[in-house]
N, C-alpha and C positions, 0 to 999 in steps of 0.2 A: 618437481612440477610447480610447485609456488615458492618456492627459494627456501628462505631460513628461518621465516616467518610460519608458522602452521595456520590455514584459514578454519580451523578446526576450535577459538580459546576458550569455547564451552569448555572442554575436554580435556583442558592444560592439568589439569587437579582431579579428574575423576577417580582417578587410581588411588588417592588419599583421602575423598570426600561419598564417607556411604550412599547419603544424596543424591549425589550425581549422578553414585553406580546403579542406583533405584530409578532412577530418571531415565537413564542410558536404556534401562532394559526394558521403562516400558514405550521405549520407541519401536520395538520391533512392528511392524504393520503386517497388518491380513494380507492376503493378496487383491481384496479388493476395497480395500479400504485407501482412501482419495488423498492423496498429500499438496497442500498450499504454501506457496512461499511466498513470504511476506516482507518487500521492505518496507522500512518505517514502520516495523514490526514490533519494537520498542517500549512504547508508550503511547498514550494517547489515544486517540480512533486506532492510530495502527493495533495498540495493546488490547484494545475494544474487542477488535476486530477478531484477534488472535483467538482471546477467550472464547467468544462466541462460536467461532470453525469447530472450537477443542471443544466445547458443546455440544455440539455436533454431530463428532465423531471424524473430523480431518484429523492425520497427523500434519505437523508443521514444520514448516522451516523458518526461520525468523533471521531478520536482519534489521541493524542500524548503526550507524557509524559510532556510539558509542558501548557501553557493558550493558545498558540498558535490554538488549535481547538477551543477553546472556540470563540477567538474571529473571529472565519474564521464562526463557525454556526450564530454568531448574523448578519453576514454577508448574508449569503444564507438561513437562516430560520431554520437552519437542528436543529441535538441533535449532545451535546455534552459529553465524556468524556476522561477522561486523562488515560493514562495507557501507560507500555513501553511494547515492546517485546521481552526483557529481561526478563522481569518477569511473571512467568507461571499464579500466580495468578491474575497480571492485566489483563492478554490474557483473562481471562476468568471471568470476574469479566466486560468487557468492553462488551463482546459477550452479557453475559448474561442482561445487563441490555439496550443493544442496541435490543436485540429480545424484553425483556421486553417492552422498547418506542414504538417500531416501529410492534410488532407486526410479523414482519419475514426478515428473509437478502436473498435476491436474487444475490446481489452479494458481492466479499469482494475484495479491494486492501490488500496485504501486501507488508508493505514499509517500510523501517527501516533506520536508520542512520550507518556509514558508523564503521568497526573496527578497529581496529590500524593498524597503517604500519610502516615500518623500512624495514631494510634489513635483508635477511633470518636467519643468524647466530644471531642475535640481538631481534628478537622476542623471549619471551617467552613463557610459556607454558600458564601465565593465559593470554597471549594476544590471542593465539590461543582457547581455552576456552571460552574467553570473543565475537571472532568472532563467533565461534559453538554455540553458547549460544544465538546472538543475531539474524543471519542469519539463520541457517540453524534449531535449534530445536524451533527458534520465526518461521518462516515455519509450522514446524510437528504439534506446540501447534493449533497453530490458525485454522489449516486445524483441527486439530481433535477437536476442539468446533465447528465450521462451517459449517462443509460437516453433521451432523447428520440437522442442522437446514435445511439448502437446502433441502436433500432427503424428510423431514417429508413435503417442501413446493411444489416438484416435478422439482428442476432442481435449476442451479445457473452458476455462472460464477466469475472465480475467474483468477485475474489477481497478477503477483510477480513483483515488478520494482526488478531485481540483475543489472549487469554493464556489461560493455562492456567484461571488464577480462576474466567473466566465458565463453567466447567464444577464446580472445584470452589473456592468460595470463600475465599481467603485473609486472616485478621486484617491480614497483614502490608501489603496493599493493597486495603481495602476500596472505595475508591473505585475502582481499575480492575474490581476484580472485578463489584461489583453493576452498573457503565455499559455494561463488556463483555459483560456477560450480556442486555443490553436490545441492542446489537447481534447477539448470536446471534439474538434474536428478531426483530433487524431482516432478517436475512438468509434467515430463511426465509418472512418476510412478502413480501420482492421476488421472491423468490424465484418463489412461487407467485404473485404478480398480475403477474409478467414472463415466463414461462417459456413462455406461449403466442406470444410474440414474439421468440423463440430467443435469451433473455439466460438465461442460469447464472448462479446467484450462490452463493457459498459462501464461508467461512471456515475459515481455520487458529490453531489458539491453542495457541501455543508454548510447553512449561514453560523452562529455565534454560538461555540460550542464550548461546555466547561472542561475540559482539558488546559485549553486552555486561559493565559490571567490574566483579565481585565479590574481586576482591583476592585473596587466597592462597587464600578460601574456598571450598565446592565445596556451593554449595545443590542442586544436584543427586544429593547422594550419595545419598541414602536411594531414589531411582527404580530400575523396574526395570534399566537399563542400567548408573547409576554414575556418568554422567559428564554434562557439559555438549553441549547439540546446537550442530552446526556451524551458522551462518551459510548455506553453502553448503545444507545440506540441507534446511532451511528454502526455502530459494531454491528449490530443485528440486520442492518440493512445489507451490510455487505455478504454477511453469514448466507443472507437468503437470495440475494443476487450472483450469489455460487451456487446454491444449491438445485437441483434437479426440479423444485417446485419454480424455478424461475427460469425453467428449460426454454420458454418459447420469447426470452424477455433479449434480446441482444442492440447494439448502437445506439443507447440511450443514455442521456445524461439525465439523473436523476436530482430533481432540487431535494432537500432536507434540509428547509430550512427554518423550519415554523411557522409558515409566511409571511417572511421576512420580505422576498421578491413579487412585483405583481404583474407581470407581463404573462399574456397569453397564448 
């Protein structure tokens, strides 16, 4: 079914790694207990994110184009595999073998790494390319593997990290800004043509978060707050925009930004 490759490489070693085999078994889930898959599940907000579900009480499925999920599931217990959202067939080659483990996804982060920036005359066409490609149709892909698994399980909850931009637009990354703004609009388009099918869709767009490195600098000072947002808090937001306390919350993008942005 997927060649000669295994989309499985959690699991390459479990047979010699006690760990793992302890990891492996406390995947088995309740029958009602919620399973999330996560790209850009890795590190970062995404790894925030993860924790926080596993908090919870989600089990998980994690993905990101590097080992980085793998070794965040030997961590939390979850399943793991690798796949980018660039690429149409990792998107779906991850889906399908995360319904395969787990049996069904009630909820999904999409989270992605960040496209190029430059200044506007200076971007090219496959930089713009390369941002649609990984933002806005890594979106389209993952919602159309996704939203059929939900409906068939009776509802889901699907949460997008974009940025601050797609609210108020930045020179300093024009490309994320204008892509990430055409996903806000994606999310309340699913939003509303899924919502009769008990799937939530919603967004969080983060201003200047410590994940990631800005160096001694502190781009967050001019916000209301002063400082850079946790990792952690980030995480927490999405924990609860999954969760049943956020049942009546759907087609919203959410600022987290410290008040960094001030439009009304």
């Amino acid at each position: 079914m997927f060649g000669k490759t295994s989309p499985f490489p959690y699991y390459k070693d479990h047979g010699r790694n006690p760990q793992l085999r302890r990891n492996r078994e406390t995947m088995t889930a309740t029958p009602d207990q919620k399973v999330a898959l996560l790209f850009g599940g890795g590190r970062g907000m995404g790894a925030a994110s993860a924790r926080a579900l596993h908090k919870a009480g989600w089990r998980l499925a994690l993905s990101s184009p590097s080992e980085s999920c793998e070794k965040l599931a030997a961590e939390l217990g979850a399943f793991a595999v690798r796949g980018s959202m660039d690429s149409p067939d990792d998107i779906k080659r991850v889906v399908a073998a995360s319904r395969e483990h787990c049996g069904r996804i009630d909820g999904l982060l999409i989270h992605s790494g960040g496209p190029p920036k430059g200044d506007l005359l200076a971007l090219s066409d496959d930089d713009w390319r390369r941002g649609v490609d990984l933002l806005l149709l890594g979106f389209v892909r993952a919602m159309r593997e996704v939203v059929p698994v939900m409906r068939e399980g009776g509802g889901g909850s699907v949460v997008a990290i974009t940025a601050y931009g797609a609210a108020e637009p930045s020179l300093v990354y024009p490309i994320s800004s204008a892509v990430r703004a055409s996903v806000s609009a994606m999310v309340r388009l699913y939003a509303t043509r899924f919502g009769g099918d008990g799937i939530r869709v919603n967004g969080v767009m983060p201003g200047f978060v410590d994940s990631l490195d800005f160096g001694d600098s502190n781009p967050a000072a001019d916000s209301a707050l002063g400082r850079l947002g946790r990792a952690e808090e980030l995480g927490e937001t999405v924990a609860f925009l999954m969760s049943d306390g956020a049942g009546y919350i759907t087609g919203q993008n959410i600022l987290a930004d410290g008040g960094l942005t001030h439009g009304i």
